[in-house]
C-alpha positions in Angstrom: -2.7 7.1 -24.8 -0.1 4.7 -25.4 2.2 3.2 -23.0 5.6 4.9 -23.9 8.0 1.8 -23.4 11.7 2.7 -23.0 13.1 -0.9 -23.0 11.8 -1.6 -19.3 8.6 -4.3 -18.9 5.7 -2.4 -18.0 4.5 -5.9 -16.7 7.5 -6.3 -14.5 6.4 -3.1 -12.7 3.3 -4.3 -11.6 5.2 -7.5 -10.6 7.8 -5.9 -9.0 4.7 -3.8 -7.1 2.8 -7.0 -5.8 6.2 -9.0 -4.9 7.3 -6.2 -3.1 4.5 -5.7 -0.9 3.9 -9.1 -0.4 7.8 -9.6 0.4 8.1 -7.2 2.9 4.6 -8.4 4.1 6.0 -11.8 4.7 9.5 -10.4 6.2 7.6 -8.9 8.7 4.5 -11.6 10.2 7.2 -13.2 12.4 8.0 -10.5 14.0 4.7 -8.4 14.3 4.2 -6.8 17.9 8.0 -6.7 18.7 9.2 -4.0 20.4 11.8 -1.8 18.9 13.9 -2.6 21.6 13.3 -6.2 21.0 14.3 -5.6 17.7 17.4 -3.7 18.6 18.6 -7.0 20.9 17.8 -9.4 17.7 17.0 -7.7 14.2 15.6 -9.0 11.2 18.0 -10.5 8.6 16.6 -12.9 6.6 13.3 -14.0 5.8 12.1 -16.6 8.8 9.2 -18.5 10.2 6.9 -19.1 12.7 6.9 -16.3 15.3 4.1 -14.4 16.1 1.3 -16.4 14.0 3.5 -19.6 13.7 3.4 -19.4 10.3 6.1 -21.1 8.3 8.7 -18.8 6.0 6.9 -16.7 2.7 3.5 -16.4 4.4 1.8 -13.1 3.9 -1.1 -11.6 5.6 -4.0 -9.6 5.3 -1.9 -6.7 4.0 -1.0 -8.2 0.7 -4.6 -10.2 0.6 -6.2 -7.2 0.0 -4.0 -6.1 -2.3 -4.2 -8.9 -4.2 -8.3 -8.7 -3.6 -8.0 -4.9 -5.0 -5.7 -6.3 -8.0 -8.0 -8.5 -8.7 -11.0 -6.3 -8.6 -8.9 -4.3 -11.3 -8.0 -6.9 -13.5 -11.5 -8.7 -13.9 -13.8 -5.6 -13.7 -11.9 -2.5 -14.4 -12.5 0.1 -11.7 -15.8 -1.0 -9.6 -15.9 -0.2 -5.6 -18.5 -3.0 -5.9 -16.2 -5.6 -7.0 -13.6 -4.4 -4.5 -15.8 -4.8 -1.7 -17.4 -8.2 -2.9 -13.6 -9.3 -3.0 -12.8 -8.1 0.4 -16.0 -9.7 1.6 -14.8 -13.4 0.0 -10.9 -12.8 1.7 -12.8 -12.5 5.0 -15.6 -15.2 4.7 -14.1 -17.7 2.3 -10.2 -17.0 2.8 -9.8 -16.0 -0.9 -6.4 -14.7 -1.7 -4.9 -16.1 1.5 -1.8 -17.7 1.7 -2.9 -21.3 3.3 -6.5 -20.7 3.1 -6.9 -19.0 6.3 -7.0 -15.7 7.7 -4.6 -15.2 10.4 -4.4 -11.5 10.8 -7.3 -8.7 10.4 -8.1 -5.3 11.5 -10.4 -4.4 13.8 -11.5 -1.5 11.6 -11.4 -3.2 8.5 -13.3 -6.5 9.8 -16.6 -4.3 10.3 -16.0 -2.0 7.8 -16.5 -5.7 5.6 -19.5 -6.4 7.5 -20.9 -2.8 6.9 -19.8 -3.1 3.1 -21.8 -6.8 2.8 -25.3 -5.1 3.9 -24.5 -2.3 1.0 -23.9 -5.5 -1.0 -27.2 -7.3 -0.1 -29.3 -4.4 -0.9 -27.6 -4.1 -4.2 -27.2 -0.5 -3.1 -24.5 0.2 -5.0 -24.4 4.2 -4.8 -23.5 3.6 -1.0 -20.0 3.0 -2.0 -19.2 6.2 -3.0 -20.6 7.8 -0.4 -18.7 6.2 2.3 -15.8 9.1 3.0 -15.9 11.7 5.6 -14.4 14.4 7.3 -16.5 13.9 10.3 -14.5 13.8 13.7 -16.4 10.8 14.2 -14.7 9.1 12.1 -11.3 10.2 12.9 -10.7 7.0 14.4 -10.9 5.2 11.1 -7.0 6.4 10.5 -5.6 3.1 10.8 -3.0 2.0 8.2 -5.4 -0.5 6.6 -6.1 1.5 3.2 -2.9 2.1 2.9 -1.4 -1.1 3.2 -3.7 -2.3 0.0 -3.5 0.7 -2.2 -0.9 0.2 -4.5 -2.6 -1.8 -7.2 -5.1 1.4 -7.8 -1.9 3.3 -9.1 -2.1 1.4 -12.1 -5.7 3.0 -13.3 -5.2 6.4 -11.7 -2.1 7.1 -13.3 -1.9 10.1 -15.6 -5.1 11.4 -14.7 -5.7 15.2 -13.0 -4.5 14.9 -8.9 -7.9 15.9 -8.1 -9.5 13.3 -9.8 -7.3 11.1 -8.5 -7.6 12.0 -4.8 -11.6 12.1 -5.4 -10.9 8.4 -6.5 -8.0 7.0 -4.1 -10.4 8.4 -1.0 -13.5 6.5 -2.1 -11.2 3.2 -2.5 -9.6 4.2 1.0 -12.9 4.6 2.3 -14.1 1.3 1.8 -12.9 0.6 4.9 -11.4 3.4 6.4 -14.0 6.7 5.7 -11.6 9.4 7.1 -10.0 12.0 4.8 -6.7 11.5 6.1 -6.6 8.2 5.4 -7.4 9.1 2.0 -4.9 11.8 1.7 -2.2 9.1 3.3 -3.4 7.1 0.1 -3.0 9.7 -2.2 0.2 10.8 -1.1 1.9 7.3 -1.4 0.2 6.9 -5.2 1.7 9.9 -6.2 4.9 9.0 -4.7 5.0 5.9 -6.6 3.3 7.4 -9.7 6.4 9.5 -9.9 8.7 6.3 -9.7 7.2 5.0 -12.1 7.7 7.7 -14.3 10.8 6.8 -13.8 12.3 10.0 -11.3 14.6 9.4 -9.0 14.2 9.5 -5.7 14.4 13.0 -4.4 12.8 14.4 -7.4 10.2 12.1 -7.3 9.5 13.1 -3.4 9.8 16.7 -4.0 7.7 16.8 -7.0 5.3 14.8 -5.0 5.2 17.3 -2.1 4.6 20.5 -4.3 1.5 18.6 -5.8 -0.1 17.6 -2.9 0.2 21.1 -1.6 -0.9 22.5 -4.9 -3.9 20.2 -4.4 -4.5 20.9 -1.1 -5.3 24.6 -2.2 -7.5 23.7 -5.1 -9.7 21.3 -2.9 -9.5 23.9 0.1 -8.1 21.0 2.6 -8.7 21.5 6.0 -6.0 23.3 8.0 -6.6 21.1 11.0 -6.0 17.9 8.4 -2.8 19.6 6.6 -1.0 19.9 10.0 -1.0 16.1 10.6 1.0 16.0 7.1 3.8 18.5 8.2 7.1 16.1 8.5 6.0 15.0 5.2 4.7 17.6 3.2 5.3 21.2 5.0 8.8 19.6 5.6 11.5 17.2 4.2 10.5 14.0 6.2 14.1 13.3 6.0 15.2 16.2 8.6 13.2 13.9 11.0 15.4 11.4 13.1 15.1 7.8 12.8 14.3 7.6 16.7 11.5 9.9 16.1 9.8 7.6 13.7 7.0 5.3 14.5 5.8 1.8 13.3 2.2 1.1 14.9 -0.8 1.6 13.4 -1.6 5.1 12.9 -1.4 6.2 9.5 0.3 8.8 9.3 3.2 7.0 11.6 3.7 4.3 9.1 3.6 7.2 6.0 6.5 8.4 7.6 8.2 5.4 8.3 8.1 4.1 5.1 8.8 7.7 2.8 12.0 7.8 5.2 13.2 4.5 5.0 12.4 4.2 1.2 14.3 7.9 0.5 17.2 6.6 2.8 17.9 3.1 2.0 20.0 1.9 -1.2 18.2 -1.5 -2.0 15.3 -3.8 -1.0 16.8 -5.3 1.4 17.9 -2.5 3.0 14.8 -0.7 2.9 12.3 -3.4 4.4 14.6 -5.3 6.8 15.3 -1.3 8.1 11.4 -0.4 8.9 10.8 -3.8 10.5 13.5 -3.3 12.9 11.7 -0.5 14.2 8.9 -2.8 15.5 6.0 -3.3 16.4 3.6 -3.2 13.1 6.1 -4.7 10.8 4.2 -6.6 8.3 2.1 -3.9 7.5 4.8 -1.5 7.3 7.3 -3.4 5.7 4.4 -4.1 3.0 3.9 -0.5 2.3 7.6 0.6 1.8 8.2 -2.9 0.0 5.4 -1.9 -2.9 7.5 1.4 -3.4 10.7 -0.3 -3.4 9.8 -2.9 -5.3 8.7 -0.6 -8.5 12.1 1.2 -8.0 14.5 -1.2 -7.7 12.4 -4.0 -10.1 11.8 -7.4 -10.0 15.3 -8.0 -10.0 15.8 -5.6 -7.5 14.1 -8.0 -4.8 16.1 -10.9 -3.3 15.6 -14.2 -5.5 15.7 -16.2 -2.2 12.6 -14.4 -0.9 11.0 -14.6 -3.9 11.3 -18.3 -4.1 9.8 -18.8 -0.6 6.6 -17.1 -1.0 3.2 -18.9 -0.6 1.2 -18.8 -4.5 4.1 -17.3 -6.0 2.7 -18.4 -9.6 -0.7 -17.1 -8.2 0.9 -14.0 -8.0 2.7 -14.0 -10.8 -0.1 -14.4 -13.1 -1.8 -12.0 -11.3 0.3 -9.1 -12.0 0.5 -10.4 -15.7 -3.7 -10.0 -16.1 -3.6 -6.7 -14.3 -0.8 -5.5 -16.5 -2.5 -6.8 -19.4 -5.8 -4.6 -18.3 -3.7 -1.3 -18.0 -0.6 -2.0 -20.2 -2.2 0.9 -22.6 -3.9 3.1 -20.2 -2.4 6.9 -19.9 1.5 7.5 -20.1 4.5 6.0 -17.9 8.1 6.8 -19.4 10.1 4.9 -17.7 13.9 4.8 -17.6 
């Protein structure tokens, strides 16, 4: 169906999408492992260098890498968990998409989930791939934020289509590297989040229209009790009610869901939005990446500041990547926006 154009850019969406991430990715390398009490003694401002990986100002991480890799895998071969995985596969080995041609910062998780995916790859087993999710308590421990950091760029193929089709879809581009379900519902949540801003509904509608489907899906797909509780402040409840000195910034999934719902439902701008979730600490690339991507498709292109902007590494790169990607989806489903 025909994109329904209402005077904004489709393209400058998905540019706003990738700039933000990457932004707030880069906002937050220098500071990655602070405490929040470091963080509380000298906050974020501006974007900076050096720090924790001495890299110089504008240089992203793994976080927007693999978005790019995912964008990439999007743009060239439509959707294909085989091309995803052969991208994430060149990021690792061959530093493709970095920022300076290396790679400075990588999951533990995600690092043998690639090695795992280049066996599948070498036996040109493809089916593998979409077999890869679980519900197993065995893999419970694969509920890092590492999906979810990389995710955005699939919102741009699953829009419009049935939420259980695409949950079934976000979880087997989740589990690519991280197999659990909740990592797959954390996913799915923050496409449908962003679906809706897209759409072009505010904020709180947007949030509360997103927790009524997720519910509603959660019924259809019968999801597990045990799973929906780790979902409450979110879902069961208005994440807002929750105090910023309750909130958490490390790894976990779920923590940085929260994080970055509250800060993006809270703040009034970019700026405001990522400097606020990397002043909470400790992983603040990573979670400055992931509310960055929703801010960024709210407040636009414009929306982010032009002195970031200009700073960061393969900006052109970037910029024509989000012009192939919007060219692939430009007339897949319907977005109104406004």
């Amino acid at each position: 169906m025909l994109f329904a154009n209402q005077g904004i850019d489709f393209s400058n969406k998905i540019k706003s999408a990738l700039f933000g991430v990457a932004v707030g990715d880069a906002l937050g390398v220098p500071f990655e492992f602070s405490s929040r009490e470091e963080m509380e003694q000298k906050p974020a401002t501006d974007m900076i260098g050096f720090g924790t990986y001495n890299q110089p100002p504008g240089t992203w991480s793994d976080d927007s890498s693999l978005t790019f890799c995912l964008a990439e895998a999007l743009a060239n071969n439509g959707y294909s968990l085989g091309s995803m995985a052969s991208n994430f596969y060149s990021w690792r080995e061959n530093a493709w998409w970095t920022a300076h041609n290396r790679v400075f910062d990588i999951g533990i998780t995600t690092s043998r989930a690639i090695s795992n995916l280049l066996k599948i790859l070498q036996e040109e087993n493809f089916q593998k791939l979409n077999k890869l999710k679980s519900s197993d308590s065995d893999y419970e421990r694969e509920n890092g934020n590492g999906s979810l950091m990389r995710i955005l760029p699939l919102l741009f193929y699953i829009r419009g289509m049935d939420p259980i089709k695409q949950f079934d879809i976000t979880w087997d581009v989740s589990a690519l590297t991280h197999r659990h379900i909740r990592a797959g519902m954390s996913c799915f949540i923050y496409l449908k989040l962003a679906e809706k801003i897209l759409d072009g509904e505010n904020k709180n509608d947007a949030y509360q229209a997103t927790r009524q489907i997720v519910t509603d899906l959660w019924d259809k797909i019968n999801f597990p009790e045990t799973e929906r509780k780790h979902f409450s402040r979110i879902i069961q409840n208005d994440i807002r009610e929750t105090k910023i000195e309750d909130l958490k910034s490390g790894g976990y999934v779920i923590e940085v869901l929260e994080s970055s719902i509250w800060f993006f439902l809270e703040k009034t701008n970019y700026r405001d939005t990522v400097l606020g979730i990397i002043n909470l600490g400790h992983d603040t690339d990573t979670s400055a990446a992931i509310v960055g991507g929703l801010a960024g498709i709210f407040y636009g292109y414009e929306g982010i500041p032009e002195d970031w902007i200009k700073q960061i590494a393969r900006k052109h790169d970037i910029e024509d990547l989000a012009e192939r990607l919007a060219g692939k989806y430009l007339y897949i489903g319907t977005c109104t926006l406004h």
